[in-house]
Backbone as ProteinMPNN parsed JSONL, in Angstrom:
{"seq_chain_A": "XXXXXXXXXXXXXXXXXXXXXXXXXXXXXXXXXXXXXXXXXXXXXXXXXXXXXXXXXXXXXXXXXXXXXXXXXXXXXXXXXXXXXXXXXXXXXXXXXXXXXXXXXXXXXXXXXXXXXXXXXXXXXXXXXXXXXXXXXXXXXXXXXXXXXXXXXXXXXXXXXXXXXXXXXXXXXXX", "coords_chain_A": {"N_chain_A": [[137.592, 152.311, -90.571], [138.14, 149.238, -90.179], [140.246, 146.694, -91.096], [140.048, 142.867, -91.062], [142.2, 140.2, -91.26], [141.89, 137.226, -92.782], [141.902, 133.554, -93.289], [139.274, 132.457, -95.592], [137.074, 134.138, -95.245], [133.88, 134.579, -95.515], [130.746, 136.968, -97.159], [128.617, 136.858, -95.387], [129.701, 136.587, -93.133], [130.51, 139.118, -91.839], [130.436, 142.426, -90.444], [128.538, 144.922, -90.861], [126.814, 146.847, -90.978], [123.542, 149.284, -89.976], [124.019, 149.066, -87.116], [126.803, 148.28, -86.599], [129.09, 150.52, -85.95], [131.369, 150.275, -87.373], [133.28, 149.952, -90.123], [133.892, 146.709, -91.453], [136.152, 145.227, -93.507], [136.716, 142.678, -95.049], [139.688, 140.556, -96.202], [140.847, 137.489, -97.717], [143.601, 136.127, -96.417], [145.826, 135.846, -98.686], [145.596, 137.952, -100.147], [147.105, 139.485, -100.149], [148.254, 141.89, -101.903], [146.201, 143.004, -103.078], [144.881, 143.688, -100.824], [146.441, 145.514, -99.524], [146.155, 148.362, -99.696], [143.626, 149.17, -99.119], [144.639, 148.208, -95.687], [146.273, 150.024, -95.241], [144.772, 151.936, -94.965], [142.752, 151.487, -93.421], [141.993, 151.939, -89.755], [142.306, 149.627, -87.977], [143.993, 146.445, -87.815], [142.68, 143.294, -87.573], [144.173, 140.116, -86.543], [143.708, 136.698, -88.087], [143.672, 133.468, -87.899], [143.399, 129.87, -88.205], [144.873, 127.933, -85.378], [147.677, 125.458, -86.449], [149.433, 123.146, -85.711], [150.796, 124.325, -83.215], [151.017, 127.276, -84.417], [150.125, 130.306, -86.08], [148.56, 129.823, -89.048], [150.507, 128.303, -92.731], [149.667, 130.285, -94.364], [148.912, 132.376, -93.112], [151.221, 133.169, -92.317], [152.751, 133.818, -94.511], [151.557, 136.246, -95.109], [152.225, 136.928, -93.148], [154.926, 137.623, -93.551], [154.632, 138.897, -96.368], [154.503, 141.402, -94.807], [156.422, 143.031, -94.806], [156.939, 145.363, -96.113], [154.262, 146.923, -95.888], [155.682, 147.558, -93.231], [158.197, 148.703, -92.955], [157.311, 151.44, -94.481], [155.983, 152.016, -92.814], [153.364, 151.791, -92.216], [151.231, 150.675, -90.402], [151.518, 152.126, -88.524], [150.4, 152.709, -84.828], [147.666, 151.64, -85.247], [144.708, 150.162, -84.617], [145.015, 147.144, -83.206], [144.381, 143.265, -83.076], [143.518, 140.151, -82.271], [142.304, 136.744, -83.459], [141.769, 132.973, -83.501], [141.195, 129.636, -83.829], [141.182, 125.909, -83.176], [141.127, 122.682, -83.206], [141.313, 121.162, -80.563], [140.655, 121.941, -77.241], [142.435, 123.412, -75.952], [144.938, 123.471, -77.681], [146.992, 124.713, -78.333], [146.682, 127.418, -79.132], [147.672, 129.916, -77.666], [149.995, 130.556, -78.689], [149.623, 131.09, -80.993], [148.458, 133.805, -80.715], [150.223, 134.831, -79.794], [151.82, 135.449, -81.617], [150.768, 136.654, -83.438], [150.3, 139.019, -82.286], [153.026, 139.951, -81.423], [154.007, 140.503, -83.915], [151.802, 142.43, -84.779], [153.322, 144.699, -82.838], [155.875, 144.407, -83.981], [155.232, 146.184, -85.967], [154.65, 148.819, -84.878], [151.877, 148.751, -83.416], [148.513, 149.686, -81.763], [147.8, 147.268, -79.231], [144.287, 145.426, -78.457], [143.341, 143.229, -76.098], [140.748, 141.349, -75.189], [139.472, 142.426, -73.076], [137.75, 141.002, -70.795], [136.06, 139.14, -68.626], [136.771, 135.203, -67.624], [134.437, 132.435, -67.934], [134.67, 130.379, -65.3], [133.502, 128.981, -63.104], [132.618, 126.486, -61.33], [129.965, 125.202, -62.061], [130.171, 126.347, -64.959], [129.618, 126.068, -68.13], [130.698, 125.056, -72.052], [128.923, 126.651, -73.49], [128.98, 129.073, -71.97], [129.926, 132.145, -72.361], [133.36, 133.132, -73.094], [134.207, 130.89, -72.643], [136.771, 129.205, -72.645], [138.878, 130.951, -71.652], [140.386, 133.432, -72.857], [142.25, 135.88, -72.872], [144.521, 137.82, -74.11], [143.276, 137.599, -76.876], [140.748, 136.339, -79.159], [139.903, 133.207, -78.663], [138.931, 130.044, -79.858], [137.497, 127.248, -80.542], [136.675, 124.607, -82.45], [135.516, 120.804, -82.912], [137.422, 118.791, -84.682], [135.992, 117.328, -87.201], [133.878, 119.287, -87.391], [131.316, 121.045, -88.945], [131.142, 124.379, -90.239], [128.491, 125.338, -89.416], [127.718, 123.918, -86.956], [129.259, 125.334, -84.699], [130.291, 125.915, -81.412], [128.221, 127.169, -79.104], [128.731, 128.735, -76.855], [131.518, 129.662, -77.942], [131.126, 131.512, -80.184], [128.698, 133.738, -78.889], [130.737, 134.507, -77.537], [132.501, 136.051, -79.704], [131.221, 137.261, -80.661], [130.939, 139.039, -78.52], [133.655, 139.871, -78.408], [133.89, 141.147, -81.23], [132.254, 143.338, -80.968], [133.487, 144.626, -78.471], [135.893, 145.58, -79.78], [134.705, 147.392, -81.447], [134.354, 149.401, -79.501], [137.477, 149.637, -78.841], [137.939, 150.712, -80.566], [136.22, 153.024, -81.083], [137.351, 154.55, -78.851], [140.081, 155.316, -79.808], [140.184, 156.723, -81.778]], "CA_chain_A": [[137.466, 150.969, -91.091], [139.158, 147.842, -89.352], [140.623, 145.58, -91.891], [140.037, 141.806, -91.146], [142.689, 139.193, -92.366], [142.177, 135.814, -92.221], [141.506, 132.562, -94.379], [137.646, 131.962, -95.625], [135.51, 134.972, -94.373], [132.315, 135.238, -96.429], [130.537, 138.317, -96.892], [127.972, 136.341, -93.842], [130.126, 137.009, -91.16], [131.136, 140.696, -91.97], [129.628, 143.157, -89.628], [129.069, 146.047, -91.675], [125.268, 147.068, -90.779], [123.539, 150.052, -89.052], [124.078, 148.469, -85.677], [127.726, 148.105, -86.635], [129.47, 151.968, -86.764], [132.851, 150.098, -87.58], [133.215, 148.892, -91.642], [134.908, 145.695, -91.398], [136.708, 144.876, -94.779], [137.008, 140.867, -95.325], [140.11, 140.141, -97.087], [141.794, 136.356, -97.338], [145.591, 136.507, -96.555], [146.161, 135.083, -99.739], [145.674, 138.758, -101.264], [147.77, 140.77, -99.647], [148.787, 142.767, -102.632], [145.042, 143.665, -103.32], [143.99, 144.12, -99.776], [147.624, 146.361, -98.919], [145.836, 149.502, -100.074], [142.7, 149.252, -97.911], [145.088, 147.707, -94.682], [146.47, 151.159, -95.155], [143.628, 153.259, -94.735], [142.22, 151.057, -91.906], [142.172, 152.004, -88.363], [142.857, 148.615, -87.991], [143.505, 145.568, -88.415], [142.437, 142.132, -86.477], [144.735, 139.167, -87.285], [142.975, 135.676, -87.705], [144.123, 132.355, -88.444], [143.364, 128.806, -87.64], [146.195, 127.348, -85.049], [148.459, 124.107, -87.071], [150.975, 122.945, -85.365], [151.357, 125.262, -82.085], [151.073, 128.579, -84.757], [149.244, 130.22, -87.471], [148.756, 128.298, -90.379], [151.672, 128.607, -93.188], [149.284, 130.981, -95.436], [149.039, 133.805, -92.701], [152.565, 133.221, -91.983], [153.159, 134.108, -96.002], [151.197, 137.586, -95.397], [153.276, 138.38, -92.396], [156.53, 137.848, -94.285], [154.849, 140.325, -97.089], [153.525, 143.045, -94.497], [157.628, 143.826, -94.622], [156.755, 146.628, -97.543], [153.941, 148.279, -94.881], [155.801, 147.698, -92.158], [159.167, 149.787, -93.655], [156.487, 153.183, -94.564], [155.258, 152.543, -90.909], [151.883, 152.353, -92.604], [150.269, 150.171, -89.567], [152.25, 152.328, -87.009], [149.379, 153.491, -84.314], [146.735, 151.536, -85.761], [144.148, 149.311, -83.579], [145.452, 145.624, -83.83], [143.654, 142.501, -82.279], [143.55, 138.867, -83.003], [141.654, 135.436, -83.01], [142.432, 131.628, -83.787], [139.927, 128.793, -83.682], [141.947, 124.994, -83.333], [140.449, 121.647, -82.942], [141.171, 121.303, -79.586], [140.093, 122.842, -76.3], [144.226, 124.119, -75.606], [145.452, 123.6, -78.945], [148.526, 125.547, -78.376], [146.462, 128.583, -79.59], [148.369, 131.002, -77.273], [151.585, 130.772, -79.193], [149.179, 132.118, -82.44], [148.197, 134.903, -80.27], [151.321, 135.738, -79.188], [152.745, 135.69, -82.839], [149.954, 138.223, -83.584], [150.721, 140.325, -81.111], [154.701, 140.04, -81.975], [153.473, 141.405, -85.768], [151.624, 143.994, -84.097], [154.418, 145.19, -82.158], [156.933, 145.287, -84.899], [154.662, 147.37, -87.074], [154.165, 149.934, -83.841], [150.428, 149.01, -83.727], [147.962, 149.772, -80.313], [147.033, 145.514, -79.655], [143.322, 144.883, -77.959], [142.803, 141.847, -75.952], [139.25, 140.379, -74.594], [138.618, 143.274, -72.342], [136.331, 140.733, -70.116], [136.25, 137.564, -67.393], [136.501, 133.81, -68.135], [133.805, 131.932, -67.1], [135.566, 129.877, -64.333], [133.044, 128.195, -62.166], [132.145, 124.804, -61.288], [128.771, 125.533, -63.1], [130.573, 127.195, -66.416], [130.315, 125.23, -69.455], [130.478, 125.154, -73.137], [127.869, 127.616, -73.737], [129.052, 130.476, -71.476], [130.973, 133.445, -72.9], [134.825, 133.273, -72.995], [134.87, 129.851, -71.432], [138.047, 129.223, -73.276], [139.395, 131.715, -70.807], [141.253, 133.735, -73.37], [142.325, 137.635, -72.296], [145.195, 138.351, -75.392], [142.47, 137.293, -78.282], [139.694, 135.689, -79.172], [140.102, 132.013, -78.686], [137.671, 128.702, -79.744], [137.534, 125.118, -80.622], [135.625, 123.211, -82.362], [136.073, 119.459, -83.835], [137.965, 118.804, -86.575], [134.634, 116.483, -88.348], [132.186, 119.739, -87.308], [130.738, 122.305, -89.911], [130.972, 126.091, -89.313], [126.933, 125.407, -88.389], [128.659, 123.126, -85.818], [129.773, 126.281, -83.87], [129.867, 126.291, -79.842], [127.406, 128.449, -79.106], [129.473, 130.206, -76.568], [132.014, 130.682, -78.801], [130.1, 132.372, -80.748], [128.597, 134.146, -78.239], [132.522, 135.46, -76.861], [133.513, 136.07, -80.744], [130.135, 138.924, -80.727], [131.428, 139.947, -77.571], [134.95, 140.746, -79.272], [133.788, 142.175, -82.062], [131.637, 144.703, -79.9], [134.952, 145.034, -77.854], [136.87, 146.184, -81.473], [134.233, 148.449, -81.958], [134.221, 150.449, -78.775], [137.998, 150.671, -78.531], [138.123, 151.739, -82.62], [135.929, 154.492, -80.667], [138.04, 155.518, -78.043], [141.69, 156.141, -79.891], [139.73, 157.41, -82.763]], "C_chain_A": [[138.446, 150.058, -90.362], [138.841, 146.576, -90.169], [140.767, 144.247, -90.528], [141.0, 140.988, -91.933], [142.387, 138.06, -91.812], [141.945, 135.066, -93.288], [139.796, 132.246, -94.263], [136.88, 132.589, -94.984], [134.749, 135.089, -95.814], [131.735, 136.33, -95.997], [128.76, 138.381, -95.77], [128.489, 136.274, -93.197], [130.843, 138.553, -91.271], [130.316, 141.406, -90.943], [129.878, 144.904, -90.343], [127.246, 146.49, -92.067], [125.234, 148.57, -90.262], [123.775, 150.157, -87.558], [126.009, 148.934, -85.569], [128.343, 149.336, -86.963], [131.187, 151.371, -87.423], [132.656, 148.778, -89.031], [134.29, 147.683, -91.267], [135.064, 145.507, -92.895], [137.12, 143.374, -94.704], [138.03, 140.572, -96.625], [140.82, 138.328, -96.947], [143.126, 136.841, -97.402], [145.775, 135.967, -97.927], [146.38, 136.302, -100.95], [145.849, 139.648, -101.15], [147.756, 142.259, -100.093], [147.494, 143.8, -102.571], [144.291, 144.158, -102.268], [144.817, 145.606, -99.085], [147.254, 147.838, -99.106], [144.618, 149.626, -99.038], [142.786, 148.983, -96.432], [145.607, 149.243, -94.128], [145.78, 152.158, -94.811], [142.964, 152.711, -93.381], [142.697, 151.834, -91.006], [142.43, 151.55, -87.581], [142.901, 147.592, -88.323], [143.656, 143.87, -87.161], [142.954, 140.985, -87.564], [144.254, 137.855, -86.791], [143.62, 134.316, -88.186], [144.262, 131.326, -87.282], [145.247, 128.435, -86.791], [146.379, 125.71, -85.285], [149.636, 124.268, -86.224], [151.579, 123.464, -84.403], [151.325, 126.962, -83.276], [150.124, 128.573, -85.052], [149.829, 129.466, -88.578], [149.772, 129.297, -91.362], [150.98, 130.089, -93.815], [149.628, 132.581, -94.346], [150.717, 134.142, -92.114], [153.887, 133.581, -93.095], [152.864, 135.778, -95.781], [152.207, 138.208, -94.198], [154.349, 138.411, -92.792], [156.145, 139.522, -95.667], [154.345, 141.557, -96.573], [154.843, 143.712, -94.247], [157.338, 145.149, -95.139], [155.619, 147.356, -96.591], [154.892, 148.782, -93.458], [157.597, 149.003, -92.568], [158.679, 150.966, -93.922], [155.919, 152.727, -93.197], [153.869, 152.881, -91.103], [151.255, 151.635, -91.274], [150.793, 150.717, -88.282], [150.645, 153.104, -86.345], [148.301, 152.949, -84.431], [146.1, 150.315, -84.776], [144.665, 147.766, -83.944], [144.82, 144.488, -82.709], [143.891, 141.207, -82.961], [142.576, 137.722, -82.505], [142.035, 134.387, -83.868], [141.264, 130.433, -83.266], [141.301, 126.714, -83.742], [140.603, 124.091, -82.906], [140.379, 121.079, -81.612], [140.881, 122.219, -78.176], [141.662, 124.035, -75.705], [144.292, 124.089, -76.567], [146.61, 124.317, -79.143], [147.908, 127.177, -78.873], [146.642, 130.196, -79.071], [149.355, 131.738, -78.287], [150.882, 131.035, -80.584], [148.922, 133.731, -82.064], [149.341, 135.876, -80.725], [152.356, 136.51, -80.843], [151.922, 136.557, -83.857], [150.676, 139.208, -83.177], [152.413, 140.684, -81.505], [154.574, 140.884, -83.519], [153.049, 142.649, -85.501], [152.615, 144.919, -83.666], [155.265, 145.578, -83.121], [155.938, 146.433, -85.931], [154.228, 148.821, -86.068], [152.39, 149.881, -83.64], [149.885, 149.023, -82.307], [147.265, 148.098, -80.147], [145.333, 145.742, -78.515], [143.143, 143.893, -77.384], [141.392, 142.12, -75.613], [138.822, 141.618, -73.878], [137.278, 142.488, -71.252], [137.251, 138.677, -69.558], [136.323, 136.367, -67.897], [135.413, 133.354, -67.421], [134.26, 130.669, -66.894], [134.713, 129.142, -63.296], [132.728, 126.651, -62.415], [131.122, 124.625, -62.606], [128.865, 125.809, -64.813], [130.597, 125.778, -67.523], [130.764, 125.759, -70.999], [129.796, 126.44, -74.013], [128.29, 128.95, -73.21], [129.865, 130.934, -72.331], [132.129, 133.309, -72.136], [134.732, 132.187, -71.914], [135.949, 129.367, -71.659], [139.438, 130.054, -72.388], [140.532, 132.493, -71.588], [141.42, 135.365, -73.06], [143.11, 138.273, -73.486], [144.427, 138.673, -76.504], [141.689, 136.576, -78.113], [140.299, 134.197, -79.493], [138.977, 131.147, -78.624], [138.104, 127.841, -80.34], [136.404, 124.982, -81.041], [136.477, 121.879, -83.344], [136.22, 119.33, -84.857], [136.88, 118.032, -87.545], [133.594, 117.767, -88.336], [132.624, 120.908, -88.626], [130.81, 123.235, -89.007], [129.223, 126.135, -88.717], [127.098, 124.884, -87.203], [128.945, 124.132, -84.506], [129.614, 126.079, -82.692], [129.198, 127.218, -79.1], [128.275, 129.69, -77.685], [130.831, 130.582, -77.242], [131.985, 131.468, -79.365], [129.975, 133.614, -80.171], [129.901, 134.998, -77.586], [132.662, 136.347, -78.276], [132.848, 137.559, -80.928], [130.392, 139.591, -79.882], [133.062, 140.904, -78.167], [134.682, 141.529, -80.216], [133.203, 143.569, -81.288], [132.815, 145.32, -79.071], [135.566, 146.11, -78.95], [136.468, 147.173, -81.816], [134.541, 149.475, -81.157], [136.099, 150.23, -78.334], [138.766, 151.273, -79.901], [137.972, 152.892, -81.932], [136.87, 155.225, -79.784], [139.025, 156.114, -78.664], [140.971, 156.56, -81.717], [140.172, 159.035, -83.172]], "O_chain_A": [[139.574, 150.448, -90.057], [137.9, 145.782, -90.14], [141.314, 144.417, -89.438], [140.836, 140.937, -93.152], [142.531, 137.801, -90.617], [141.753, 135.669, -94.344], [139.183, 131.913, -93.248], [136.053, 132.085, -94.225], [135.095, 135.603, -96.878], [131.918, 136.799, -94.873], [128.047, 139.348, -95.5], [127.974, 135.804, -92.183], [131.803, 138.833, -90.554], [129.338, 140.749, -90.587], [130.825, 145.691, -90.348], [126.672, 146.424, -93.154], [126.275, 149.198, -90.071], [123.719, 151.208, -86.919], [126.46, 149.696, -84.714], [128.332, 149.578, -88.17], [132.009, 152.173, -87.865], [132.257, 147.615, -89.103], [135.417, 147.909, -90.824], [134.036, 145.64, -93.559], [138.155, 143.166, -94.07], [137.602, 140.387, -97.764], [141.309, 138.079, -95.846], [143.644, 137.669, -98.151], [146.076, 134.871, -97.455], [146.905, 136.159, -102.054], [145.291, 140.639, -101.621], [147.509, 143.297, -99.479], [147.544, 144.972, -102.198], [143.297, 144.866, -102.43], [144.268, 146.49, -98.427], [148.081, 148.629, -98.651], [144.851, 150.318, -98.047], [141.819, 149.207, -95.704], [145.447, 149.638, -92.973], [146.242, 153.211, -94.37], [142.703, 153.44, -92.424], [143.732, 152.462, -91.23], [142.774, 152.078, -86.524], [142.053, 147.266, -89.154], [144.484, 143.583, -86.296], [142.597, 140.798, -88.727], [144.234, 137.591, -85.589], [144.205, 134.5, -89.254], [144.76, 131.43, -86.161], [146.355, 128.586, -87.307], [145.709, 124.84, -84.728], [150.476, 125.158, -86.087], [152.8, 123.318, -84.355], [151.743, 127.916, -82.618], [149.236, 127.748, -84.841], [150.855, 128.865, -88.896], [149.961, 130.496, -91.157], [151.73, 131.065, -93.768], [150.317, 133.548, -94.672], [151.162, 135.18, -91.623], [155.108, 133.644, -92.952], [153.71, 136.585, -96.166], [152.762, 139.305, -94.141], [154.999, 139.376, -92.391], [156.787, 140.553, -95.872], [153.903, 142.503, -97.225], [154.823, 144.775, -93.628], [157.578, 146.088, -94.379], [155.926, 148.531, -96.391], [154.875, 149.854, -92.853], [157.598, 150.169, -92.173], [159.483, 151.863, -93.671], [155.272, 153.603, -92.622], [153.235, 153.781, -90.551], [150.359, 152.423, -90.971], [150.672, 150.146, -87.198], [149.907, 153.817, -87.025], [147.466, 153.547, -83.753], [146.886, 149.563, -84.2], [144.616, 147.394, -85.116], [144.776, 144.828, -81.526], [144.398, 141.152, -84.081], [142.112, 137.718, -81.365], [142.593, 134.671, -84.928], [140.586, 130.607, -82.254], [142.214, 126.711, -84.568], [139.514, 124.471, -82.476], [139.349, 120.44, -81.394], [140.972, 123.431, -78.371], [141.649, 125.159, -75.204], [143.487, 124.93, -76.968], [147.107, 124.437, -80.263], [148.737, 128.084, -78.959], [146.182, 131.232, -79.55], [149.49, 132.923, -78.591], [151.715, 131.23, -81.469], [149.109, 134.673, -82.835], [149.486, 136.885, -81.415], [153.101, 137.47, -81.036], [152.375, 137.046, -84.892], [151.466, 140.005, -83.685], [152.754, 141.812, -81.86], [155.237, 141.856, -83.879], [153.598, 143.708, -85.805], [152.671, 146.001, -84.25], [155.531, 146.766, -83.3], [156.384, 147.447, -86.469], [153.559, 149.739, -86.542], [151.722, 150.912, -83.721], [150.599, 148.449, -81.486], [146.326, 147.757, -80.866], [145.621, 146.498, -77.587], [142.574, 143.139, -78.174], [140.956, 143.252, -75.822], [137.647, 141.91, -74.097], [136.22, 143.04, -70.952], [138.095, 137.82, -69.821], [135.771, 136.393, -68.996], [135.294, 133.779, -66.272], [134.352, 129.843, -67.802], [135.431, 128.585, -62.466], [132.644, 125.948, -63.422], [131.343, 124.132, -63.712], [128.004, 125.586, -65.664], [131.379, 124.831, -67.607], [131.183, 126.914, -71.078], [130.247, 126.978, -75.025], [128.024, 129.947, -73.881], [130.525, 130.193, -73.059], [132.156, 133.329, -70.905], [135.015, 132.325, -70.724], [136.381, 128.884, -70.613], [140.636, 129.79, -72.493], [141.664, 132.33, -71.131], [140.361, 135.992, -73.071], [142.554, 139.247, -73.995], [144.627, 139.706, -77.143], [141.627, 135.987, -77.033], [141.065, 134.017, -80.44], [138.134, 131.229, -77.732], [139.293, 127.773, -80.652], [135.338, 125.123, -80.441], [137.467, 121.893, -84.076], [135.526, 119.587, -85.841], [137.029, 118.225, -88.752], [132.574, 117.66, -89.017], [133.685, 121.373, -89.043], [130.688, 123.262, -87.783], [128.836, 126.836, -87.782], [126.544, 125.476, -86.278], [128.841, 123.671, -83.369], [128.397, 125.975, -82.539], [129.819, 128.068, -78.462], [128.339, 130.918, -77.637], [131.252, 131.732, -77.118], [132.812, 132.368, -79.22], [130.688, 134.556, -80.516], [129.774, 136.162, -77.205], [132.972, 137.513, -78.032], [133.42, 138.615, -81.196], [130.235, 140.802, -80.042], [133.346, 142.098, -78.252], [135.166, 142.661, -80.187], [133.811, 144.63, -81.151], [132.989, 146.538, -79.085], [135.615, 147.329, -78.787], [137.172, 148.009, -82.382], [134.976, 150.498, -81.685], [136.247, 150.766, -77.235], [139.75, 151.981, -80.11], [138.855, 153.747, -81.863], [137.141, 156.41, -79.978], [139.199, 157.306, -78.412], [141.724, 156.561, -82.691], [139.662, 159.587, -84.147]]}, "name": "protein", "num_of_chains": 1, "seq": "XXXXXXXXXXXXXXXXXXXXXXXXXXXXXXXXXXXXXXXXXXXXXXXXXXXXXXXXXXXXXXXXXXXXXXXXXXXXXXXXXXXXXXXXXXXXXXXXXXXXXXXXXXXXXXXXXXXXXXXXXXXXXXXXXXXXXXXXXXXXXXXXXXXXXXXXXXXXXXXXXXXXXXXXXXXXXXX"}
């Protein structure tokens, strides 16, 4: 299983089908306490949160202050770890959320995942292609602060199915 944290997943973006051999668990950071038992049993876990301000937002910045209590039993030591961040702009500072993933990861001893795959970088590349965002650490997108989640960039999108498929096959390898 590869626990999911982030703010506002519905149980329409879970991937938890026959297609899908990897249960994703959808908890909000907001419920640490109740999710800290199933974070435990994961295989891993992928850390998500909108970037405010050059970070993550304050809420996932509440759950990594309480993942002290796993991170002391060394419950997430070994365990697959990955991340993504969505901001209103096309930069948005949404490195420096990555990176403060990845820094969480690290202190808890966890194996991190980036992108596993190319930016699309040409003249030609727009909007639409896969990982035009050019992100390699985590999954990185944008959209405008007025749009609806129907709103989506279709290659964001498009990159975000590529990551998850990523998550799955290297769940499989250190399995």
């Amino acid at each position: 299983m590869i626990g999911i944290v982030w703010r506002g997943i519905d149980e329409a973006n879970q991937l938890d089908d026959a297609f899908h051999p990897v249960k994703i668990a959808a908890k909000g950071i907001a419920k640490l306490r109740d999710a800290s038992s199933e974070l435990a049993k994961a295989e891993g876990i992928v850390f998500g949160s909108p970037t405010y301000m050059g970070g993550p937002s304050w809420q996932f910045k509440k759950f990594a202050d309480a993942s002290s209590k796993p991170w002391f039993g060394k419950q997430w030591r070994n365990k697959l770890a990955a991340g993504f961040t969505n901001s209103a702009t096309l930069n948005g500072d949404k490195f420096s959320t990555l990176a403060y993933f990845w820094t969480l990861s690290q202190q808890h001893g966890m194996l991190w995942a980036g992108m596993g795959m190319h930016p699309s970088n040409a003249k030609a590349s727009t909007r639409s292609d896969i990982n035009n965002l050019g992100g390699y650490g985590g999954l990185v997108t944008a959209s405008p602060s007025d749009a609806s989640p129907d709103e989506m960039v279709p290659g964001d999108l498009a990159t975000a199915r590529a990551f998850g498929q990523r998550i799955v096959e290297v769940a499989a390898l250190i399995k």
